[in-house]
DSSP file (Angstrom, degrees, kcal/mol; ACC not computed):
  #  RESIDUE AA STRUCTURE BP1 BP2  ACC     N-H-->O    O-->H-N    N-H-->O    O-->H-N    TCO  KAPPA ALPHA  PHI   PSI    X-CA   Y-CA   Z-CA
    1    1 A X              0   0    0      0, 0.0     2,-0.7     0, 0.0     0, 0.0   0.000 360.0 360.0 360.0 155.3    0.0    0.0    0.0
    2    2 A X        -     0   0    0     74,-0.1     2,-0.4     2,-0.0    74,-0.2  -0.926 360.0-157.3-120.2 124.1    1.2    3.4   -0.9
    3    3 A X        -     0   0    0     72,-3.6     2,-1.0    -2,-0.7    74,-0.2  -0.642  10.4-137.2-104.7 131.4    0.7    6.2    1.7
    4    4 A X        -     0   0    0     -2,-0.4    20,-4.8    72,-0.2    21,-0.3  -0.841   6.6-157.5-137.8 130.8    0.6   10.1    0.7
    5    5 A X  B     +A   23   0A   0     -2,-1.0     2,-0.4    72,-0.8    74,-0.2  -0.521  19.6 169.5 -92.6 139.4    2.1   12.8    2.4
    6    6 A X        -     0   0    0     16,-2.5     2,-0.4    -2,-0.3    16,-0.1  -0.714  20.0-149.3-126.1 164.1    0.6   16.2    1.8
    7    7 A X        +     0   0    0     -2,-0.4    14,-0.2    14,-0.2     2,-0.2  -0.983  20.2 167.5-155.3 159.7    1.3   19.5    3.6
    8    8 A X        -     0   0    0     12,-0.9     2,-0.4    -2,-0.4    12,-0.1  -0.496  32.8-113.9-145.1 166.5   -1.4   22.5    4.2
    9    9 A X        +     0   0    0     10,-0.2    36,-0.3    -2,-0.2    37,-0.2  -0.940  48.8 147.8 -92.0 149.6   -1.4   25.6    6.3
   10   10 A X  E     -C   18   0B   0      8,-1.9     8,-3.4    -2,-0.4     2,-0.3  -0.934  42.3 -69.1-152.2 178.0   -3.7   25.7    8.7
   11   11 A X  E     -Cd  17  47B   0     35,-1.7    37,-2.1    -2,-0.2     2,-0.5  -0.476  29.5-178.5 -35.1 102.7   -5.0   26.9   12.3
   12   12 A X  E >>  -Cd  16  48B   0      4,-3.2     3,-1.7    -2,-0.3     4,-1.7  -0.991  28.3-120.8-105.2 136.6   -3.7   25.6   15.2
   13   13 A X  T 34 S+     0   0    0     35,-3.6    37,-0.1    -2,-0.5    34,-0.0  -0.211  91.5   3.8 -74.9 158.5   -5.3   26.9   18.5
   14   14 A X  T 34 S+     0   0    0      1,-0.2    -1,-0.3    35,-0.1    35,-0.1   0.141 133.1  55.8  66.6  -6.9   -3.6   28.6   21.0
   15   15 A X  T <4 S-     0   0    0     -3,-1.7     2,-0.4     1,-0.4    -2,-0.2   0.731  92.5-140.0-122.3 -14.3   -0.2   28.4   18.6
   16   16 A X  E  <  +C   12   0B   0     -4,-1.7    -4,-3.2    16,-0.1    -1,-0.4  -0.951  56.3   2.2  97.0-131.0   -1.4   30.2   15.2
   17   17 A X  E     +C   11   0B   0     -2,-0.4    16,-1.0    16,-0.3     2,-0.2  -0.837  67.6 175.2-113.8 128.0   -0.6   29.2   11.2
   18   18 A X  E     -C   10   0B   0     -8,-3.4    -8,-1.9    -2,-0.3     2,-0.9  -0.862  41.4-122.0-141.5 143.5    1.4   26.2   11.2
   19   19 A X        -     0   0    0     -2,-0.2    12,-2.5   -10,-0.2   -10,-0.2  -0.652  43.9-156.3-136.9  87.0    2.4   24.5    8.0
   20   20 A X  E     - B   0  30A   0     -2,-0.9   -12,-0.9    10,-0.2     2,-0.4  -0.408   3.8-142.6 -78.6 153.7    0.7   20.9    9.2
   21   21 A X  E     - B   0  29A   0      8,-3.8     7,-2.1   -14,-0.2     8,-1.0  -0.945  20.2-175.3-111.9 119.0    1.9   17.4    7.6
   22   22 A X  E     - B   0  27A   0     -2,-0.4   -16,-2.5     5,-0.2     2,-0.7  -0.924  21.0-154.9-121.4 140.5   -0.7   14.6    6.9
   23   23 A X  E >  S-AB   5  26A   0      3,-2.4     3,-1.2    -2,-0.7   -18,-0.2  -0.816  87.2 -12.1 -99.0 132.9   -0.4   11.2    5.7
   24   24 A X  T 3  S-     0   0    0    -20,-4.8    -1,-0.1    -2,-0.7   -19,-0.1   0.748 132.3 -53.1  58.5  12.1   -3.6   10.1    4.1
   25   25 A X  T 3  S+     0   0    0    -21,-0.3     2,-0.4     1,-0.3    -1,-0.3   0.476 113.8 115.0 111.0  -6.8   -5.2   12.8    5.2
   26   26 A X  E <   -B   23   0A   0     -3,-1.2    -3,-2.4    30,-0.0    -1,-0.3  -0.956  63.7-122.2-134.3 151.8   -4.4   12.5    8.7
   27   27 A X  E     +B   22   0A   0     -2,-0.4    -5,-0.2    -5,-0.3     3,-0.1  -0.353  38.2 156.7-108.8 143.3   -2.1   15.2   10.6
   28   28 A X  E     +     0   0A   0     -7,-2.1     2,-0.3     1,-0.8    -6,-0.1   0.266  60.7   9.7-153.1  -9.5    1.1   14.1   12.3
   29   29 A X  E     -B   21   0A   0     -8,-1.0    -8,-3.8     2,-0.0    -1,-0.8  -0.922  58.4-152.6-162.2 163.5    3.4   16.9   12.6
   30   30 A X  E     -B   20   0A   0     -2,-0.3   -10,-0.2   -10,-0.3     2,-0.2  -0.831   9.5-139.9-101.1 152.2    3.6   20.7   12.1
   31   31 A X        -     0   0    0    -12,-2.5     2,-0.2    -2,-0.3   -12,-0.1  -0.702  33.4-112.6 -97.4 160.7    6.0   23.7   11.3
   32   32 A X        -     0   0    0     -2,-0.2     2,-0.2   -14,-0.2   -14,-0.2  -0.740  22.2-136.3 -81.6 155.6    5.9   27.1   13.1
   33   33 A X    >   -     0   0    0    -16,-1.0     3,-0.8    -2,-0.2   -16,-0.3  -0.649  13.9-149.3-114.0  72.1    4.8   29.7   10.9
   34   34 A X  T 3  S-     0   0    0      1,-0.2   -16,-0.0    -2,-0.2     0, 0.0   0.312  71.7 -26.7 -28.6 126.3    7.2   32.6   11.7
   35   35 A X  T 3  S-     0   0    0      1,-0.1    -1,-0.2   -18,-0.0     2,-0.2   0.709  83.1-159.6  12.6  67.4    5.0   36.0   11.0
   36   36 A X    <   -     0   0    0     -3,-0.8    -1,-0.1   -19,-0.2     5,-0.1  -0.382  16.2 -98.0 -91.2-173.9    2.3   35.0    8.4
   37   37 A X    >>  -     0   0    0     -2,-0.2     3,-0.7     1,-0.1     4,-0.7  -0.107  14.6-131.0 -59.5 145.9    0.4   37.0    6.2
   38   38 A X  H 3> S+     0   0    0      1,-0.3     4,-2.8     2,-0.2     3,-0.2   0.801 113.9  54.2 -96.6 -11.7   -2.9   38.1    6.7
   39   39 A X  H 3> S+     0   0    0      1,-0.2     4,-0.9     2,-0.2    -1,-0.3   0.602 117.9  42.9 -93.5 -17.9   -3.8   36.8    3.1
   40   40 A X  H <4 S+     0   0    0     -3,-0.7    -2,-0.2     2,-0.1    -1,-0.2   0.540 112.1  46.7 -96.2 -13.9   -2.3   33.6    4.5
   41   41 A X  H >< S+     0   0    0     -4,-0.7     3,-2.4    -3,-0.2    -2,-0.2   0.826 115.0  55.3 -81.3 -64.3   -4.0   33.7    8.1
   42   42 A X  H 3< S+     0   0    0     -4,-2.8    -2,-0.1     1,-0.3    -3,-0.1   0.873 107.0  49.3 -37.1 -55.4   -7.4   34.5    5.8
   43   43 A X  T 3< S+     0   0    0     -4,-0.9     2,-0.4    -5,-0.1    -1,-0.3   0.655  76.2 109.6 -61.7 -26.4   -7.0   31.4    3.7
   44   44 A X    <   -     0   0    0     -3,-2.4   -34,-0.1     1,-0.2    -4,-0.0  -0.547  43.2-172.9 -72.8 116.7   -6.5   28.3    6.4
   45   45 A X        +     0   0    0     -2,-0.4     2,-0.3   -36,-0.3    -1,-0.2   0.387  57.9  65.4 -65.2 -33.0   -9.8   26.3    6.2
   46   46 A X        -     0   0    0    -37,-0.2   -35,-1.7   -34,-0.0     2,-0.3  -0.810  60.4-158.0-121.6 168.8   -9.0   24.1    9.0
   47   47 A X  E     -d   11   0B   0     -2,-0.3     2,-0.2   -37,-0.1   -35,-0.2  -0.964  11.0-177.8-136.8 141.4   -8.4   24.2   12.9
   48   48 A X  E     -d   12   0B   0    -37,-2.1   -35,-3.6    -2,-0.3     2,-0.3  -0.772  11.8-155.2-129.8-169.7   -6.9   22.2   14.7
   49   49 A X     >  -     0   0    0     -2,-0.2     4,-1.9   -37,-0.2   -35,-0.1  -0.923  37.2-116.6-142.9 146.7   -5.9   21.5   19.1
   50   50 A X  H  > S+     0   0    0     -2,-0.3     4,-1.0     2,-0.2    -1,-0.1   0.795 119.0  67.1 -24.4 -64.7   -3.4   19.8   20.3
   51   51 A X  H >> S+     0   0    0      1,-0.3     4,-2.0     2,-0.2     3,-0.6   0.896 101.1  53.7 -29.9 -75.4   -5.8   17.5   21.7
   52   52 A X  H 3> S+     0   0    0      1,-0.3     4,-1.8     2,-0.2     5,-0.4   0.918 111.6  45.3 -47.3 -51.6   -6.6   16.5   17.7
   53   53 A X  H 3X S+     0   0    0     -4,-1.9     4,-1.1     1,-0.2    -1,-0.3   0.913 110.8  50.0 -64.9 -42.8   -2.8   15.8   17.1
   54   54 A X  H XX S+     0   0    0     -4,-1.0     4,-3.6    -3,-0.6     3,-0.6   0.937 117.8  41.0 -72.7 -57.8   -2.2   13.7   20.2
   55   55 A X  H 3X S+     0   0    0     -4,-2.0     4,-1.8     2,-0.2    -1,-0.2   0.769 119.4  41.1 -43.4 -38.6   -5.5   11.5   19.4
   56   56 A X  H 3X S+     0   0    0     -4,-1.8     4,-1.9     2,-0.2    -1,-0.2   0.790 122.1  48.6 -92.0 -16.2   -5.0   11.1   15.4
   57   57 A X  H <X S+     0   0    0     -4,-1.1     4,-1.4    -3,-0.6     5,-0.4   0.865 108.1  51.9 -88.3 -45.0   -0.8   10.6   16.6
   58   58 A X  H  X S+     0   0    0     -4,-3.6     4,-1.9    -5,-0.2     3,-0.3   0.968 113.0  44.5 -44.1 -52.4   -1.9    8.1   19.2
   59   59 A X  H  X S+     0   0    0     -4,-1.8     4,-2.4     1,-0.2     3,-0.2   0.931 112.5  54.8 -54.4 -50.7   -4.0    6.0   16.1
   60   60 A X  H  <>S+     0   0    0     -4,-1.9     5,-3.7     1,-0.2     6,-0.4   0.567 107.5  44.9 -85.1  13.3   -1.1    6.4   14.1
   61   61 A X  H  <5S+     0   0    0     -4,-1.4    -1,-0.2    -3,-0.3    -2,-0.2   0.752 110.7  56.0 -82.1 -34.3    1.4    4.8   16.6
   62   62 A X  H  <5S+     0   0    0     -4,-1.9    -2,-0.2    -5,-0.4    -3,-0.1   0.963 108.4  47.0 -69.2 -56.5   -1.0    2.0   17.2
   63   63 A X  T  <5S-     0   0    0     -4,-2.4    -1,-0.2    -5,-0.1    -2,-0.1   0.472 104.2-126.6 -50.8  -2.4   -1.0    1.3   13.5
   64   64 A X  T   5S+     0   0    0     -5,-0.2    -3,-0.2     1,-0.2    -2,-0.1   0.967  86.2 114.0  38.4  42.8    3.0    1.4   13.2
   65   65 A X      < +     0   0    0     -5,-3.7     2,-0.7    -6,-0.1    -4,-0.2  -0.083  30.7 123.9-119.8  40.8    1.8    4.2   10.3
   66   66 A X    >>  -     0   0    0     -6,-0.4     3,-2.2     1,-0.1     4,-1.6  -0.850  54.9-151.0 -86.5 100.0    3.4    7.3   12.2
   67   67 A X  T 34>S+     0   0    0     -2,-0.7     5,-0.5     1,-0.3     6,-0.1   0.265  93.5  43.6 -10.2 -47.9    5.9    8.8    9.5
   68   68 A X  T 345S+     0   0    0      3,-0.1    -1,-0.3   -40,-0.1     3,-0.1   0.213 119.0  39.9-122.4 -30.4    8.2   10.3   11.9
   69   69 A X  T <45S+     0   0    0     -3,-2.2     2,-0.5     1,-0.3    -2,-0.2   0.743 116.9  58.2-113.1 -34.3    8.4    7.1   14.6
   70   70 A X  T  <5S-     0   0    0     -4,-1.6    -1,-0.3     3,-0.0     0, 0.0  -0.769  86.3-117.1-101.0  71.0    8.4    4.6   11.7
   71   71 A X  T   5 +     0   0    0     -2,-0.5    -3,-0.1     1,-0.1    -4,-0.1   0.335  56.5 140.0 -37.4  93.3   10.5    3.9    8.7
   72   72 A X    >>< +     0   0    0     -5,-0.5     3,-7.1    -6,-0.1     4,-0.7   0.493  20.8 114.1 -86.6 -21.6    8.2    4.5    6.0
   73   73 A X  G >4 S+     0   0    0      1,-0.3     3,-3.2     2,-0.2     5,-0.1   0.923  79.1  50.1 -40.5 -45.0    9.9    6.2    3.3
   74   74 A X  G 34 S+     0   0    0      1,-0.2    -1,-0.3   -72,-0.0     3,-0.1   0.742 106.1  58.3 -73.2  14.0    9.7    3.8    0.9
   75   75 A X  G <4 S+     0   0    0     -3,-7.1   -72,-3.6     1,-0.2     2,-0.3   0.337  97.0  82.3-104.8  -0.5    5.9    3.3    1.4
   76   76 A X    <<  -     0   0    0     -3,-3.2    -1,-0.2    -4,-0.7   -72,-0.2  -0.719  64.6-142.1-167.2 134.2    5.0    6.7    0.7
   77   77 A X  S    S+     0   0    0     -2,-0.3   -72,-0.8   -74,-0.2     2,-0.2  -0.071  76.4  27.5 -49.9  87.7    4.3    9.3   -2.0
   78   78 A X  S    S-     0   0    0     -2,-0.2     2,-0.3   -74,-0.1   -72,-0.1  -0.611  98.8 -60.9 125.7 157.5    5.7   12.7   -1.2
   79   79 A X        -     0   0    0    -74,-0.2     2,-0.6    -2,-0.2    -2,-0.0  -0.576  44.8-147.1 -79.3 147.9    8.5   14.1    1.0
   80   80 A X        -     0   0    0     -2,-0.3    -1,-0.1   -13,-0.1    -7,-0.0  -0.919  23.6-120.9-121.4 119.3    8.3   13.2    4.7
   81   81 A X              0   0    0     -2,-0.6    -1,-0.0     1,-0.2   -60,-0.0  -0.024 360.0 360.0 -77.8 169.3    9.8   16.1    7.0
   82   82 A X              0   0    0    -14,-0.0    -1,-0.2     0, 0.0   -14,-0.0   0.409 360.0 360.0  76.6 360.0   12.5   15.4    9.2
């Protein structure tokens, strides 16, 4: 199976615009987003919590599909930070 990594900005509460990473749709790390833009603040569609990361990170631990925790590369479509 072939897994794809995507990256977005979006909302994160309490921290701002952070340039999130998902595989398959489902969020497993963030960048900080150093002073953005307000045309770049305007645009972020989604929000997310902490809370959300720790829950969707937990599933992907359980699954041995976490990006970051797991050797994956060769299983998936896109660059995988870090």
């Amino acid at each position: 199976m072939r897994y794809k990594i995507t990256s977005e900005y979006v909302l994160l509460k309490n921290q701002g615009v952070v340039k999130m990473w998902f595989i398959n749709g489902m969020a497993f790390t963030f960048d900080d987003v150093d002073n953005p833009s307000m045309d770049l603040i305007d645009s972020c569609e989604m929000e997310y919590t902490m809370d959300d990361l720790y829950h969707i990170s937990q599933y992907l631990i359980l699954e041995q599909c976490h990006p970051i925790l797991f050797e994956m590369s060769e299983l998936c479509e896109g660059e995988v930070p870090y």
